[in-house]
N, C-alpha and C positions, 0 to 999 in steps of 0.2 A: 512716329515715335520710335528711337533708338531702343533696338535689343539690349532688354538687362541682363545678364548673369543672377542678381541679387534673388531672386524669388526661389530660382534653383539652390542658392550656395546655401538658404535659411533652409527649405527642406533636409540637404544632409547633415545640416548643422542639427536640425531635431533626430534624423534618423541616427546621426551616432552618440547622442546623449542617451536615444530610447533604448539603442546597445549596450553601454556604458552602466545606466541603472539595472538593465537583464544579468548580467555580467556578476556589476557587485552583489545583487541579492539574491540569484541562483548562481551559484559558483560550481554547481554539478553542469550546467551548460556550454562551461570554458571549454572545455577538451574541442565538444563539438563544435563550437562556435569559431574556435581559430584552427580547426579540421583540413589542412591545405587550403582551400578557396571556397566561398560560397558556392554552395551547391543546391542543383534546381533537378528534382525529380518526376517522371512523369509514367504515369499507369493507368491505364482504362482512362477516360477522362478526365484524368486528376492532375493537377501539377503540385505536387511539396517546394515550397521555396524556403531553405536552411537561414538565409541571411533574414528574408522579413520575417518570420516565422508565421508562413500564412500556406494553407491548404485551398487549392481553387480548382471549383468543375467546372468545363466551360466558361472561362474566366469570371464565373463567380466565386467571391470567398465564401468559405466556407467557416462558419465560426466554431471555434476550437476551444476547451477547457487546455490550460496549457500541459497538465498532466497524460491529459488524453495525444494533445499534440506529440509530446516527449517519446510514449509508448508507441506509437506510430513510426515515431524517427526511428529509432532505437530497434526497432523491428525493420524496419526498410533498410538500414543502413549493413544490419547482417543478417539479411538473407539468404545467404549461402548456409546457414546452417539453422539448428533447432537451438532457441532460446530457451533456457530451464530457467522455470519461477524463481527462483534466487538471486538468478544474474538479474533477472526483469526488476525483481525489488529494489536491489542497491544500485542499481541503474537511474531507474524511474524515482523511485522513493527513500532513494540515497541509505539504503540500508535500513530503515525504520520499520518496526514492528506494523505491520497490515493486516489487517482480518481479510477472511478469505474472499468474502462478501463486497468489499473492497477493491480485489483486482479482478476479479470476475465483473465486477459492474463498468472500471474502467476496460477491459476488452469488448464487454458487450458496446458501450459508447465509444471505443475506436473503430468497430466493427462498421455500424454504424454509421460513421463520419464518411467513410471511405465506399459506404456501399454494400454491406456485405453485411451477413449474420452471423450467428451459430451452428443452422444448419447446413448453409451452402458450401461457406469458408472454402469461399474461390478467391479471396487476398490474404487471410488470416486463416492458416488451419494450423487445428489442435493437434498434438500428439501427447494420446490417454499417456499420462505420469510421466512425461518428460517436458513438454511445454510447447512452444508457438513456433513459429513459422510464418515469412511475407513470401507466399508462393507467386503472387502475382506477376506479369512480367514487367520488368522496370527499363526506363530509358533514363539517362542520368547525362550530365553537363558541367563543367567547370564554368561557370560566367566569366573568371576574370581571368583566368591562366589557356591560353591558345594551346599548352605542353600536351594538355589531357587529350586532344583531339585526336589524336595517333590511340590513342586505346579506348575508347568510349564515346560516342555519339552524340554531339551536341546541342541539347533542345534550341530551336530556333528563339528568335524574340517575338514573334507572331504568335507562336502558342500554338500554332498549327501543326499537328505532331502526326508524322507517319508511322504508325506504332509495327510495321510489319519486323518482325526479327524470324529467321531459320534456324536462329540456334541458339542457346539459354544466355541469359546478360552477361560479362562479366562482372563479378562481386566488385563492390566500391575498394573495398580495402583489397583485392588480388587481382592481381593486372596478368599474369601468368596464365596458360589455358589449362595448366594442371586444377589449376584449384577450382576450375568453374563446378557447377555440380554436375553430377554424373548422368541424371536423368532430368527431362522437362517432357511434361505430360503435353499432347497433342493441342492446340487451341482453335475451337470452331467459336464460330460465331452465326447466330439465328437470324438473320434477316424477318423483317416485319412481313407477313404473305400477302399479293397484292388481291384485290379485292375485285373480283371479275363479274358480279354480280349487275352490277349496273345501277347500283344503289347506292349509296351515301351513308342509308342506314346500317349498311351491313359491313361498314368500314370494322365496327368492332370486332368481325371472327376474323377476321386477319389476326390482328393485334393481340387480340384472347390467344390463337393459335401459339405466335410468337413466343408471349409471354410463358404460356403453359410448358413448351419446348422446350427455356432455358430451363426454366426450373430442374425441370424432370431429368436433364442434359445434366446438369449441374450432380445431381447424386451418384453419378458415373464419377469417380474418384481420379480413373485414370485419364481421364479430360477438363482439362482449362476450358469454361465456358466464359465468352466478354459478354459483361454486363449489357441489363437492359438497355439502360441507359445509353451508349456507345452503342448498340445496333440499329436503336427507333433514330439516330441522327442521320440513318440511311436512309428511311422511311420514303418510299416514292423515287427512290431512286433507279437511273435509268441505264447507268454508263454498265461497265466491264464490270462483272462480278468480280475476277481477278483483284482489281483494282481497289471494290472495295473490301473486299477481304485483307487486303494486303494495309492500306490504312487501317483496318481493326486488328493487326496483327493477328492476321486468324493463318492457323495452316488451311483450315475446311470450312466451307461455306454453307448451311441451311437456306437455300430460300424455295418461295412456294408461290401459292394460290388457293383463292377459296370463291367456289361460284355456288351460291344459292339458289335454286330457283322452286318457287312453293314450297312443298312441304321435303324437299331434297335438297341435301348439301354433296358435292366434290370438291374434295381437299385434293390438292399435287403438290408432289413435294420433290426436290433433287438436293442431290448431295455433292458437292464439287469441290475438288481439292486446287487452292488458290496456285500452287507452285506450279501447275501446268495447264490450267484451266481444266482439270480431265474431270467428266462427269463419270463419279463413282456411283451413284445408287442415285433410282427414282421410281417412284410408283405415284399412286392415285388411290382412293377411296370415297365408294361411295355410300352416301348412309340417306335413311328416312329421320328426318327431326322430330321425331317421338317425342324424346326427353332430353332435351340440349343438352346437358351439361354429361349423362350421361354419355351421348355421343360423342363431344368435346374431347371427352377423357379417353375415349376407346381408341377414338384417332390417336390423338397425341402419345399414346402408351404405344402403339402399332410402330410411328414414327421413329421415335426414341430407342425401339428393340428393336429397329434395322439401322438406325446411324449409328449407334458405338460399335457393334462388330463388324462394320464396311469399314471405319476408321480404323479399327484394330487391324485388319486387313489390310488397306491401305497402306499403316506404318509399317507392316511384318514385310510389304513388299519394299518400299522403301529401304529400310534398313539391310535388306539380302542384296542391294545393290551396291553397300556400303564395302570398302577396303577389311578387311579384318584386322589390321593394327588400329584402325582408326572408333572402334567398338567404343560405346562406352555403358553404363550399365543398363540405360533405358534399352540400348540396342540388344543387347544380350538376352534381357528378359524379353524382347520381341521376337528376336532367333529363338527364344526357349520355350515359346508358347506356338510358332509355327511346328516346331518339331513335335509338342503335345500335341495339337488338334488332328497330326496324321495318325493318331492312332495305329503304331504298330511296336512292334519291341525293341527296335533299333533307335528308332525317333525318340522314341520314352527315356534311352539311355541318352542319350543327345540332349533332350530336354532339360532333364535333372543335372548334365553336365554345364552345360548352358548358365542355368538357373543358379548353380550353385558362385559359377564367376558370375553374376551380376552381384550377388549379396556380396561378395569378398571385395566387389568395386564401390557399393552403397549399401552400408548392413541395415539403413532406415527406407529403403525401398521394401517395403510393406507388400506390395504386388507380388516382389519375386518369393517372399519367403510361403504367400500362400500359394502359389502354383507351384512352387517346387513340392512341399505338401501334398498337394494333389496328385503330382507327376507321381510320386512313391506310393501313393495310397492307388493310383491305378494301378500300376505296375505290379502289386497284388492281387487286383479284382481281374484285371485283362490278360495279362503277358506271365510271366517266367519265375516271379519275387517271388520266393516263399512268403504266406500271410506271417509273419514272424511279432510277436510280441517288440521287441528290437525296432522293427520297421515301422509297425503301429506309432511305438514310440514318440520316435522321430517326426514320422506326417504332426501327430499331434501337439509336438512341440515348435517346430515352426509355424502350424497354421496360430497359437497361442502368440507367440513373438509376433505375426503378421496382427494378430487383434490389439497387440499393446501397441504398435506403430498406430495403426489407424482402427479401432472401432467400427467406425460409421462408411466403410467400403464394403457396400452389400456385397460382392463378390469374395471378398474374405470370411464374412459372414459365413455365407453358401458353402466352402471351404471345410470350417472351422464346422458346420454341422453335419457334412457329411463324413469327416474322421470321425466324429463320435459315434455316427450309424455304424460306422465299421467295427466298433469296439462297442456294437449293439447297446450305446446308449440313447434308446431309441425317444427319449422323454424329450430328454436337455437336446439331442439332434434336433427334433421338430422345433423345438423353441428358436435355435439359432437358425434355423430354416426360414422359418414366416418373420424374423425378423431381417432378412435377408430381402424377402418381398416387402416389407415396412418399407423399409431404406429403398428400395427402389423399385415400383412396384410393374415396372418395364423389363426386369431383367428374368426372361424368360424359362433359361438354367434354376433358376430360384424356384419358382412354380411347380418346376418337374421333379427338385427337390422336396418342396413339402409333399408331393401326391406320393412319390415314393416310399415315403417316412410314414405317411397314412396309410397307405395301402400294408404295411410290415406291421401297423396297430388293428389293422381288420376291418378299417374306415372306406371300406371302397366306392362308394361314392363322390363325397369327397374328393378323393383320390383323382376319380374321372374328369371331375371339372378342372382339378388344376392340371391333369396334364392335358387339355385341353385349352384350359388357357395361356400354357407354354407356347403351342403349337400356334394357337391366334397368335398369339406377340410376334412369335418368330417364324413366320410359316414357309423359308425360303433357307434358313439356322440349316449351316453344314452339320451341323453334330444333331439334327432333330432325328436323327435314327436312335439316339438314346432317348427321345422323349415317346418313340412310337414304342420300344421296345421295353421300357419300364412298366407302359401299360399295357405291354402283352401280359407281364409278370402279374399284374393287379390281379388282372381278367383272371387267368391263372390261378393264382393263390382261392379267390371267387368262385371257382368250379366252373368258370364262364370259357370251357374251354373252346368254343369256336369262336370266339369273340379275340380269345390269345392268340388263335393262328394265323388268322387275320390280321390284326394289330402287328404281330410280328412279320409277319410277308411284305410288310408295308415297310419296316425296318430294311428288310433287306434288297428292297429294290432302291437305296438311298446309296450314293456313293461313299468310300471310306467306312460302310457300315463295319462292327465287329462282327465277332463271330458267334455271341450271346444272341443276339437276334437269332439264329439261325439254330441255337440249342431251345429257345423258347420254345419257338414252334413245334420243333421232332416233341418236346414235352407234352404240347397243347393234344398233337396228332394222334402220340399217343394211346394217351388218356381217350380220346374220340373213338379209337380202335380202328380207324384211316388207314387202312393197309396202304391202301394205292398210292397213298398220299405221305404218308411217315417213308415210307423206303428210300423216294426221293428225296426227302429232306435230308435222311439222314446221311446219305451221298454227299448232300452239299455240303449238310455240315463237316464233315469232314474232310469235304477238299479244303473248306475256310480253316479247318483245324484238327489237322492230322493227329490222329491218336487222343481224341476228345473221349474219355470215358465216365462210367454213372461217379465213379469213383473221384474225377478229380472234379464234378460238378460239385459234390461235396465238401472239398479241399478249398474251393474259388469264392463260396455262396457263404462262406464261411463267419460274414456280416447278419443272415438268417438265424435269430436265435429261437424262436418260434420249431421248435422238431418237427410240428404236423405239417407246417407248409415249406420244409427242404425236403420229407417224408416223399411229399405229395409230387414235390418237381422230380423227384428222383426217380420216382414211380414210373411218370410218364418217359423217361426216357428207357426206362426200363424194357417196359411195354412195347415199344417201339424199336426195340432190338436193338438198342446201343450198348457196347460190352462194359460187363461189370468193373472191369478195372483194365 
């Protein structure tokens, strides 16, 4: 039988009548609809196709309310910036009066469509009183125009899409490299853990593993995690990690292991950055199955508060290898946060220089306005700033600025509660402290934050267990000389002064430690009446900090609003024969 044509020409004779009636009775869809060429989008599993108007995972369609479809486009299409509710309305709902109940419901159901929620919002994040954002990363295609291929990457017709990108998409509408945006958050991807056991039945802590990782990975603000969905398609997979990393467009690879045997589990986990195959971090843990889920949680919180600061690490090396013309803001904020974690006064001025050009490159990078914050609010607890009203200020006006950006980044949190300790608002501190470990209950700095803010309320108890379960999370944390030396201070305030000297000894055998550690202890010693034992400290201290006296311990501590317990540290250094001024 002769090849017909006819079967094909009736199909697009229906598809451009179904255009045709789209057209006349939404006429808000014209613009988009003759937008230079049909355009076909693709993200985590997803492909948008502009001309059929149809959203498909895995070459399933997906069904779509068309308003939900609309808000989707319209958010994917300008991604390059923050959409504010107004444009969204007369956009989507052509200007017509909405209750609020209304667009909240359609976000929750594009959310939704796409994979994604309210809390995660690793495609769709919010920004508290300005609006949305399609952070996701996108692959984009002209179908019908070859022109586009020269600045934008053409989805195949297979559908088979290699989603690896090194550097952020360019915007549909800006083909220029000025306009791309300025910063793109790291992208890991969790591989499924293979299951060594020898069981069948114990396929599911693999999976459990997995699944719990992203999640928990996911509340880390400043990492892109790829969906469940697009890692379990790795599932049993055997080739080059590289390889698969690089189809998940991942920069960093999670994958692992989980061997049961009786009443004992071994989790193994590595970390490995897909651009050179290099393995960044790996450990192991072993537990008794007491109480699964228990255990489940212990692991995966352990896990989680050693990959995001090897990544952060990772990048800060990355980017020091970068030209200096070629900066842009993410890279600035990662030069501004290497020069803070060296803890010294040179670096701290570097930091805050740093930090301040990343905001004047991206003022909605939320990250750098709270570390810059930080950088100033240390710089009066550590080094040389006068504690000045002025300065307080300011930390607390940018960590503020960094909460309206983003809310829900427990590290701005963390931030945000620790200026108010300083301006001893010790209530509202704690509050934004534990809601800090809410949001993400792996972030180990958090933890040492609430115990701190307890232990200043008289809670020492308390106090001990969270800075103890700082030190679980992160028990390898370059900065855990401030989680040893906070509860020197506890112990301290407590009268538990051999407990302080200790705890603090332990601060300063840690590299990078400050010089606080090393005034704890002469305090602790003190108080003890340790002749043999204060003389030498207070040697030390002072080789870490020439001209350390009782007087500017007062000047520094000056977050201590409590008189009996800066009374009492003051004492011990007293005692100890360190000069009054």
């Amino acid at each position: 039988m002769p090849y017909s044509h006819k079967p094909t020409e009736k199909l697009f004779g229906i598809r451009s009548l179904f255009l045709a009636i789209v057209l006349i009775f939404c006429p808000h869809l014209r613009h988009n609809a003759y937008r230079g060429a049909t355009m076909r989008y693709a993200f985590d599993d997803y492909i948008l196709d502009t001309a059929l108007r149809e959203l498909r995972f895995r070459g399933t369609i997906q069904p779509a309310e068309p308003q939900v479809f609309d808000l989707v486009l319209y958010l994917l299409r300008n991604r390059d910036r923050v959409i504010g509710y107004d444009e969204l309305i007369e956009a989507v709902w052509e200007g017509r009066n909405v209750s609020e109940s209304t667009i909240r419901n359609r976000i929750n159901a594009a959310r939704k469509l796409i994979g994604d929620d309210g809390h995660r919002q690793c495609v769709i994040r919010t920004f508290p009183r300005r609006g949305l954002r399609f952070i996701s990363e996108v692959r984009e295609g002209d179908i019908t125009s070859s022109s586009s291929a020269t600045s934008h990457s053409v989805i195949p017709d297979d559908e088979s899409l290699p989603l690896a990108n090194n550097e952020a998409p360019i915007p549909a509408n800006h083909a220029d490299r000025s306009a791309q945006p300025t910063h793109r958050w790291p992208v890991v991807a969790v591989l499924p853990f293979v299951n060594l056991s020898g069981d069948p039945l114990q396929e599911h802590l693999g999976d459990g593993f997995c699944e719990d990782i992203i999640t928990m990975l996911a509340r880390h603000r400043t990492l892109t995690v790829v969906a469940r969905n697009s890692a379990f398609a790795f599932k049993g997979h055997t080739g080059n990690i590289r390889s698969a990393g690089a189809n998940l467009g991942a920069d960093y690879v999670v994958e692992g292991s989980v061997r049961r045997i009786d009443d004992s589990i071994r989790v193994t986990a590595h970390l490995i950055q897909t651009s050179n195959g290099q393995l960044i971090w790996a450990d192991h843990f072993d537990r008794r199955m007491e109480a699964l889920f228990d255990v489940l949680d212990n692991i995966t919180q352990r896990i989680v508060a050693n990959i995001e600061p090897e990544i952060g690490s990772a990048e800060r090396a990355r980017v020091g290898r970068k030209i200096p013309s070629s900066l842009r803001a993410w890279d600035l904020f990662q030069l501004g946060t290497t020069h803070l974690y060296r803890a010294t006064r040179n670096d701290n001025r570097e930091a805050q220089r740093l930090l301040r050009l990343a905001i004047e490159q991206d003022q909605e990078l939320a990250q750098a306005h709270a570390y810059l914050s930080y950088a100033i609010l240390l710089s009066m607890l550590y080094f040389e700033a006068e504690p000045e009203e002025e300065r307080l200020d300011e930390a607390q006006e940018l960590a503020r600025k960094a909460m309206e950006l983003d809310e829900h980044d427990a590290m701005i949190r963390f931030v945000y509660g620790r200026v108010l300790l300083a301006r001893c608002e010790y209530s509202d501190a704690l509050h934004e402290l534990e809601q800090a470990v809410a949001l993400n209950p792996a972030l180990a700095v958090g933890h040492c934050g609430v115990g701190d803010s307890l232990a200043y309320e008289g809670r020492y108890d308390e106090s001990y267990s969270c800075f103890q379960r700082a030190i679980e999370l992160s028990p390898h944390d370059p900065q855990r000389w401030a989680f040893y030396a906070y509860r020197a201070l506890a112990h301290l305030f407590a009268h538990e002064f051999e407990l302080a000297s200790d705890w603090a000894k332990k601060a300063t055998h840690i590299p990078n430690c400050h010089y606080w550690p090393y005034a704890h202890r002469v305090a602790a010693l003190g108080h003890l009446g340790a002749v043999d034992q204060y003389e030498q400290a207070v040697s030390l201290l002072l080789r870490k900090r020439p001209g350390f006296t009782c007087q500017m311990a007062r000047k520094r501590l000056f977050y201590i609003k409590d008189d009996d317990k800066l009374d009492l540290y003051v004492a011990g250094l007293r005692k100890a024969g360190l000069p009054a001024v």
